[in-house]
N, C-alpha and C positions, 0 to 999 in steps of 0.2 A: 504493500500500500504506500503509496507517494506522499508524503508530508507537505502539507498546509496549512497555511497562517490568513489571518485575516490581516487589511492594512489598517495602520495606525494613524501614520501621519502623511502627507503630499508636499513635496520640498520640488516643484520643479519637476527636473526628471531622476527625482530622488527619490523613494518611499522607507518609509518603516514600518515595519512589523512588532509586536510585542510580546515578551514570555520567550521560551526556549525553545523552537519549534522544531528542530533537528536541521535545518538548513545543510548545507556543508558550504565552505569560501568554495567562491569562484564559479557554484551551481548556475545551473541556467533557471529561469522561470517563468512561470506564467503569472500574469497578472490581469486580474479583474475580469470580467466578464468578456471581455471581445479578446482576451488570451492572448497580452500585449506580453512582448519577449522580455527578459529584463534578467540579470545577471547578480549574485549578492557579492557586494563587495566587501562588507565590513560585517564582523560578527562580535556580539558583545553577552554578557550574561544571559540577559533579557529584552535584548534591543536587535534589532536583524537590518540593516540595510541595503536596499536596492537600488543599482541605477536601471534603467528601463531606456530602452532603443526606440520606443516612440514618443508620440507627445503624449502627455499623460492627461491632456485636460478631460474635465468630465470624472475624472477619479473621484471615490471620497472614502474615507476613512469605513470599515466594516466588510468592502468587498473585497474578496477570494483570493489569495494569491498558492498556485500550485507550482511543487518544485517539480522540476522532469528527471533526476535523479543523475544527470550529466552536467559536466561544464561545459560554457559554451564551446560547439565545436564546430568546424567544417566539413563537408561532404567530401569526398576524395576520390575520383573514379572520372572514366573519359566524359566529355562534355563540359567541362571547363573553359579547353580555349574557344575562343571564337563568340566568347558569348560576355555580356553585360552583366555584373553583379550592384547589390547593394552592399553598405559596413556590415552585414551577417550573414554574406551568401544566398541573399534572395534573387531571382535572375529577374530584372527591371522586367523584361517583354514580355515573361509568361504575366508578370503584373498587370504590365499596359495593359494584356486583352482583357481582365476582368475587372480593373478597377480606373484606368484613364491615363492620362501624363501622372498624375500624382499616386505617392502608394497610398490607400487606404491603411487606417491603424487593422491591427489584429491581424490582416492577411497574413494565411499562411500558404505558402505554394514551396511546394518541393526542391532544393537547391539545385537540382537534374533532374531531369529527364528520365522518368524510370519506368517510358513503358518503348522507347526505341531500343530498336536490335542493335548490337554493334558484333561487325564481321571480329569473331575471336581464334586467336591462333594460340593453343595451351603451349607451352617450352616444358611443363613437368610430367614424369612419367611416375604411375605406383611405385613405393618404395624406395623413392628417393627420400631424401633428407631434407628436409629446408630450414631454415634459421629466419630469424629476422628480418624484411629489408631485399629476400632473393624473390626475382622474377616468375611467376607463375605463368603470366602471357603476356599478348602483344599483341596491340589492338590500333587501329590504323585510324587516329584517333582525328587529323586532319590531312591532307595531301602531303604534307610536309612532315608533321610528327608524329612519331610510333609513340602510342602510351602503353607503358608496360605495367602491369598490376604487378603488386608486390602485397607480399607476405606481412601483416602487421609489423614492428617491429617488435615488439614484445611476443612475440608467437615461435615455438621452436616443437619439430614435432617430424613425423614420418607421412607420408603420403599416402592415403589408403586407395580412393578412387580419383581419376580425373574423368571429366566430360570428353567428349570430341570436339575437334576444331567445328567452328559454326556459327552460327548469331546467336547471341545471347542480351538481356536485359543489364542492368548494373545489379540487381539484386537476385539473379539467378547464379545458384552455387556451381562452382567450376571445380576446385577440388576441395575432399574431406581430409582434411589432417586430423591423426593420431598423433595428440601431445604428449609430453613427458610424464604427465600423470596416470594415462592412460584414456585419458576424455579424448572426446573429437570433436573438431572445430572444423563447420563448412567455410571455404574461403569464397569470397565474394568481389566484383570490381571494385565495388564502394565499400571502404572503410572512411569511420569517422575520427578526428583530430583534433583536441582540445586549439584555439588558437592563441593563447599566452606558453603554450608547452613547446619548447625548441625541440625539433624532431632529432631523434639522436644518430649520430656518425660514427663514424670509425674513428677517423682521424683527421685536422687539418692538414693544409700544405702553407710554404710561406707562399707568398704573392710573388708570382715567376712570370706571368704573359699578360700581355694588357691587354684592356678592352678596348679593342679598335671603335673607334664611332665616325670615322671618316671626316673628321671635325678637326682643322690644324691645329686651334692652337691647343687642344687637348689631347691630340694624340703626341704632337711634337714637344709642344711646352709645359702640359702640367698630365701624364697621364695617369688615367686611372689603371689600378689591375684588375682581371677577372679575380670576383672573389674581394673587391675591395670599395669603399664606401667615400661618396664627394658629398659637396652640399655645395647646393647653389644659393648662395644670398643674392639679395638686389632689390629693389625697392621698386614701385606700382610700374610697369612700362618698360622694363628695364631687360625681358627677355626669358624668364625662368622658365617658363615653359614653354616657349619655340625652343630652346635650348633643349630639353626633355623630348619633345616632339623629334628635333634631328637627331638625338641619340638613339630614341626607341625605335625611328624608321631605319637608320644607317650601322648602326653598332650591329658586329659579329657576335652577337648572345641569341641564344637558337629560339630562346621566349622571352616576351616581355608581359609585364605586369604594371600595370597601368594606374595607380591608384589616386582617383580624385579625393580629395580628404577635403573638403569642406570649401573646395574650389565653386567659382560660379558655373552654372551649368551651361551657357554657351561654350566655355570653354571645354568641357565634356563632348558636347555637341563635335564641336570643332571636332577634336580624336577620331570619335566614332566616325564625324563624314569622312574626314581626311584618310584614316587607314582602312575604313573599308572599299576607297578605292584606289589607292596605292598598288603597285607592285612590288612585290618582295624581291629586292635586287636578287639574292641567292636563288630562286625557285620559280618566280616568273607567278609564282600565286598570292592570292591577295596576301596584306600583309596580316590581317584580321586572322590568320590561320594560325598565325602563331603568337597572338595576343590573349589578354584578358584585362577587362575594363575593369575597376573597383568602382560606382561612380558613387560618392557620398555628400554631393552637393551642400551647397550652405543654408539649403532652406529647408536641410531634411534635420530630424533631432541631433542634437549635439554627441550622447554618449555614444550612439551610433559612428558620429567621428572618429571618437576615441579607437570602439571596435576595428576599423576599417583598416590601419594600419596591419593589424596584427593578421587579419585576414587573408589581406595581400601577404605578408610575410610567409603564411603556413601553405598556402597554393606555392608561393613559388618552393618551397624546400621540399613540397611532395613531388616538381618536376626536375628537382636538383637531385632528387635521393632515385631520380630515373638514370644520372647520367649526362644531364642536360645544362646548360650555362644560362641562367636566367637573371635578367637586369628588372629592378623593382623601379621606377619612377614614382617616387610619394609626392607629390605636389598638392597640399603642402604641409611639413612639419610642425610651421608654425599654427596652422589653426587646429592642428591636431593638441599640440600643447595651450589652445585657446581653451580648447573642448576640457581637458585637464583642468586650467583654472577655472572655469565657469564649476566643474564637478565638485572642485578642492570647495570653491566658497560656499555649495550650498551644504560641503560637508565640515562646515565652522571649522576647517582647519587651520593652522597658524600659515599666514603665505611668507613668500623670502620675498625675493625685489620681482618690483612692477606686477604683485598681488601672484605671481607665481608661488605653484605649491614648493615647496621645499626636496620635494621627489623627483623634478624636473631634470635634474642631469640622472638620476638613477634610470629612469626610466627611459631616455633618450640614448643611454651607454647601452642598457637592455637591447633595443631594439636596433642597433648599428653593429652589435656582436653578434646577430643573427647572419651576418654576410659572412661569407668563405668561400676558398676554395677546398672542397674536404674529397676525400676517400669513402664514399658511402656506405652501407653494411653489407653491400653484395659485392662491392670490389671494384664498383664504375668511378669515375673520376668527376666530380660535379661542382657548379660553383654559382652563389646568389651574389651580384651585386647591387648595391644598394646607395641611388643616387636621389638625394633629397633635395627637396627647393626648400630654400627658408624665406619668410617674407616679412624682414624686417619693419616697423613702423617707419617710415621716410626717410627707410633704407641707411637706419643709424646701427650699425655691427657692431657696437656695445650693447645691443639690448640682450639680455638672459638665453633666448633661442639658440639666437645665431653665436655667444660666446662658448655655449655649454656645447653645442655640435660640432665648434671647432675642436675641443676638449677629443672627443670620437674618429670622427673623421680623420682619416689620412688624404685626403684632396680637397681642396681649397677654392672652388670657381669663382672668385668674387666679382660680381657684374656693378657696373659701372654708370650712372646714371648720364653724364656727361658724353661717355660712350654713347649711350644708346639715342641719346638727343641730336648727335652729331651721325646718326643712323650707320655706327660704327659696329656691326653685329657678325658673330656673337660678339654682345658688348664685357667680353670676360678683360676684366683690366691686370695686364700681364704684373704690375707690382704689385699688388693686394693677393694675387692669387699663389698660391704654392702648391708641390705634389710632394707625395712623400713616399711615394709608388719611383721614384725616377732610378735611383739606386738600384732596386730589387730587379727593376725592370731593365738595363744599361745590358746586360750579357744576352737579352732576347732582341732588343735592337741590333746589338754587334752581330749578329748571326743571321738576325731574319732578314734585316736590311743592309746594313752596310756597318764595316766597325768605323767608321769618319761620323755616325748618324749621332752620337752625344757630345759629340766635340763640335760639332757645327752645332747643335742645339744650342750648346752654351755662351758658344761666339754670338748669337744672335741674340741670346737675351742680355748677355754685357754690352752690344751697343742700344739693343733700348736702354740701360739704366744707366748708359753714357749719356743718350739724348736727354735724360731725365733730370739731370743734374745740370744737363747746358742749358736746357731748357726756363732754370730758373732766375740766371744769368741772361737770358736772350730777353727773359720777361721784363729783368731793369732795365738793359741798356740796348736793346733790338740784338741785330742776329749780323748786321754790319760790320761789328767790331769784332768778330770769332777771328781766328785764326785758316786757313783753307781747309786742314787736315779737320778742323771742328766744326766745320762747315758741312764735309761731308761725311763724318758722323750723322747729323742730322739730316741730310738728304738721305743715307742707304735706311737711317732709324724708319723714316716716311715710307720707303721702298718697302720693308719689312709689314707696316702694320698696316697698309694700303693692298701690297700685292701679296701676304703670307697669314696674316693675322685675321685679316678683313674675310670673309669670306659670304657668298650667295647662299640662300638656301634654295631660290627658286632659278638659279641656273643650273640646266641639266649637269654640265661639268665639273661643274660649282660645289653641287650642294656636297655631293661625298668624294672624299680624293684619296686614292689607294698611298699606302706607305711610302710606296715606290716614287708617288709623284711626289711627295711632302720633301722626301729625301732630295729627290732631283732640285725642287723649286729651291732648297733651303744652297742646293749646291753651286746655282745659278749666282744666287743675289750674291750670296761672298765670294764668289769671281770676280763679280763686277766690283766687289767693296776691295778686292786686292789690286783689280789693276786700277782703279781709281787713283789709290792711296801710292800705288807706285808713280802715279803721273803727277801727284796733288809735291809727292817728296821731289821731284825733278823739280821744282818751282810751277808748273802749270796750275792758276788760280780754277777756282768754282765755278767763276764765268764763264770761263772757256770750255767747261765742262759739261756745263749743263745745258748749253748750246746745241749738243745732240739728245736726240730722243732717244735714247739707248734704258735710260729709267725709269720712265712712262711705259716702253714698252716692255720692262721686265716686271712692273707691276702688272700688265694686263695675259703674264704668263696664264695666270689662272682659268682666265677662256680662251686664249688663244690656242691652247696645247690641249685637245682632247684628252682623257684616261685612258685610250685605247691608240694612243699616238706618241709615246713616250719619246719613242726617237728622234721627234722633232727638238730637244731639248741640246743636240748637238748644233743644232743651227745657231741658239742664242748663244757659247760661246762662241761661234765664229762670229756672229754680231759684235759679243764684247772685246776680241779681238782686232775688228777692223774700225771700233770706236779707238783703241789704244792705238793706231798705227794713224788714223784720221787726225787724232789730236797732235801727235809727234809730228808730224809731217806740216800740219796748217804752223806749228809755232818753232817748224824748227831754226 
């Protein structure tokens, strides 16, 4: 018999209960007559509290609250990608068709799909062994991805019957296992997953391979690794989530997880239009195949926020624990930690600075140590990364958020308002931002691309922060009085964040640029910055220099030089060449 409390008191989307009613922390619940979700967070003598995932108006003190005898959990089985969720794995569209644009309170509708077939192909035979976490089948889950059902992890046991290859439901049983106890456990596609519970691993890796996003100045200047965690700050306008947008369409991570946390819903909109008609550069299928929306809008209940992270978290480590490289986009952080302090104050807690609860980096550390790259219990190689928007108030990086997620994070993307005014995009400003992936990652550049590829990195960002310091100098007394050699410092710095830094997202050639090319363009500019600087030490001034178009048209590398046309990149040193022979010659 399930344990039930009547409520006591209405705080919002808080309730309490009174007396000892057997609860357990972290239970899921029902509350009130339309059997609104709600989760107990806090457990006291005689005191039980609940936050609740809907609005609670209309509640009042005496009606029903029923426990389900679970924490909240997610559904785990094919039919995840490709499809729309809410903060607790409710799918928006089955909603839409019975209740409108908006979700009606109470609904309950199934988190899948549980009366389609899905063509299934078993991997286990009778009297095998299986453990934790190993492969039962493989199930052809979109064009692009194999979903493989695994063994719970807690589950160790012998193999009595399997089905045959065929179609099957998610809740029709495939094999019977014989456990250690000697009981038998039917196994199923759908298992369920607490979402505060880290799914367990074998073991990590350190951070060895980046995560390519076809994005210069982050694969070049600040990158992240698979298995490893950024945060974008930046203030109203300023890019955070075009920035998310290009990574989730262009990045080599085989799924993305998409999670709106308390973002506006056009913004939402936008996703869904945009990747459901995109093509997936790798597979030529939509990109939607190997997505999953979270969408938790800001007009939907707050706690529900809160949930939505965590959500998104445990989908992606049940397609991590497949084998697979999956990038989390949270955008955004901060009204997720909004959602925290609105919960903190109506549970009279003491707050720390700007009314934040005082558990705010604990729980921000929590969920940034959910990314790895690990060893998973069947022996596959998997990795979640975890890239958050943060959105500062008028984009001021002292506020608690954005200080405490620097604390976590090992990538730094600070975006730049001036930047983005100056429609300088991605407006990620190279001094404020840092990697700390650059080190771990130097021996996978030396190999996969060139070993010249971190020594050219580095020469490029020492003459930005060469430009940076003249810059302050040119500010008092103009740019007339430099010296030549500081002169063209500041022309190649221009060169650099015009033709390297800058980049299109709606030019075909533009938007994503392979390794190959980033190395190439980076190889270019410092040609032109050497033999420059050899002409600028003979005595030939700026003037005479900048006479040829030779730097205008090494910033317009970027469209000029297809992705599929690499070779043409011998031509610009012969350009830069016959610039160094053109100038010798007119002043010799």
């Amino acid at each position: 018999m399930l344990n039930t409390g009547k409520i006591y008191g209405v705080n919002g989307p808080v309730i309490y209960l009174k007396g000892n009613i057997g609860f357990q922390m972290s239970e899921m619940v029902y509350v009130g007559k339309e059997k609104l979700v709600g989760e107990v967070i806090a457990l006291e003598k005689d005191l039980t509290t609940i936050q609740v995932y809907e609005e609670t108006s209309g509640l009042y003190p005496g009606e029903e609250v029923v426990a389900s005898g679970n924490a909240v959990s997610v559904t785990l089985a094919p039919g995840i990608l490709n499809n729309i969720f809410d903060g607790i794995e409710r799918p928006l569209e089955k909603i839409s068709e019975t209740g409108g644009a908006f979700i009606t309170r109470g609904v309950s509708v199934d988190s899948l799909d549980g009366e389609k077939k899905w063509q299934t192909h078993l991997t286990v035979k009778p009297g095998d062994e299986l453990h934790g976490g190993d492969i039962i089948a493989e199930v052809p889950e979109t064009p692009t991805i194999v979903h493989k059902c695994m063994v719970p992890p807690d589950l160790t046991g012998t193999v009595l019957s399997v089905v045959p290859d065929g179609d099957y439901t998610i809740h029709e049983t495939l094999v019977t296992l014989k456990l250690l106890d000697g009981t038998t456990k039917d196994l199923r596609m759908a298992q369920k997953w607490p979402i505060r519970v880290p799914r367990p691993v074998h073991h990590r890796f350190a951070a060895s391979v980046p995560l390519v996003t076809g994005q210069r100045i982050l694969d070049t200047m600040f990158p992240i690794a698979k298995g490893g965690t950024a945060a974008i700050p930046g203030g109203f306008g300023t890019g955070k989530t075009m920035t998310q947008h290009q990574i989730a369409k262009w990045s080599d991570a085989d799924i993305i997880i998409y999670i709106g946390c308390g973002e506006r819903g056009n913004e939402m909109t936008q996703v869904l239009e945009e990747f459901s008609e995109l093509e997936d550069p790798k597979t030529g299928h939509p990109l939607m195949d190997r997505t999953t929306l979270i969408a938790n809008t800001s007009n939907m209940p707050v706690a529900a926020r809160e949930a939505s992270i965590y959500t998104g978290l445990t989908l992606a480590e049940y397609y991590r624990d497949m084998g697979y490289d999956v990038a989390i986009m949270a955008d955004s952080t901060s009204r997720w930690a909004e959602a925290l302090r609105e919960l903190s104050g109506r549970l009279e807690e003491m707050p720390a600075e700007e009314g934040f609860p005082a558990y705010l980096a604990s729980r921000l550390s929590a969920f940034y140590e959910r990314a790895g790259m690990v060893q998973t219990l069947n022996g596959n190689r998997g990795s979640v990364s975890i890239i958050g928007a943060v959105s500062p108030q008028g984009g001021d990086f002292s506020e608690p958020v954005t200080q405490n997620t620097k604390r976590f994070v090992r990538c730094f993307w600070g975006l730049d308002k001036s930047l983005a005014y100056a429609r300088h995009f991605p407006a990620i400003h190279w001094l404020t931002s840092y990697s700390e992936y650059l080190n771990d990652l130097s021996p996978w550049y030396q190999e996969q691309v060139s070993p010249k590829f971190v020594d050219y990195r580095n020469r490029m960002m020492a003459l930005l922060n060469q430009e940076s310091s003249l810059m302050e100098i040119v500010k008092l007394i103009g740019s007339d009085v430099l010296p030549d050699d500081q002169k063209l410092i500041l022309e190649i710095a221009r060169v650099i964040r015009l033709g390297f830094l800058q980049q299109n997202a709606f030019h075909k050639d533009d938007t994503c640029v392979s390794m190959e090319k980033q190395f190439k363009m980076m190889d270019t500019i410092l040609y032109l910055y050497r033999r420059s600087r050899a002409l600028v030490s003979m005595g030939h001034p700026m003037s005479v220099l900048k006479e040829d178009p030779i730097f205008e048209k090494v910033i317009a590398i970027k469209y000029d030089v297809p992705n599929d046309r690499l070779d043409l990149f011998d031509q610009y040193h012969q350009d830069i060449d016959r610039f160094y022979q053109n100038v010798l010659d007119k002043n010799a």
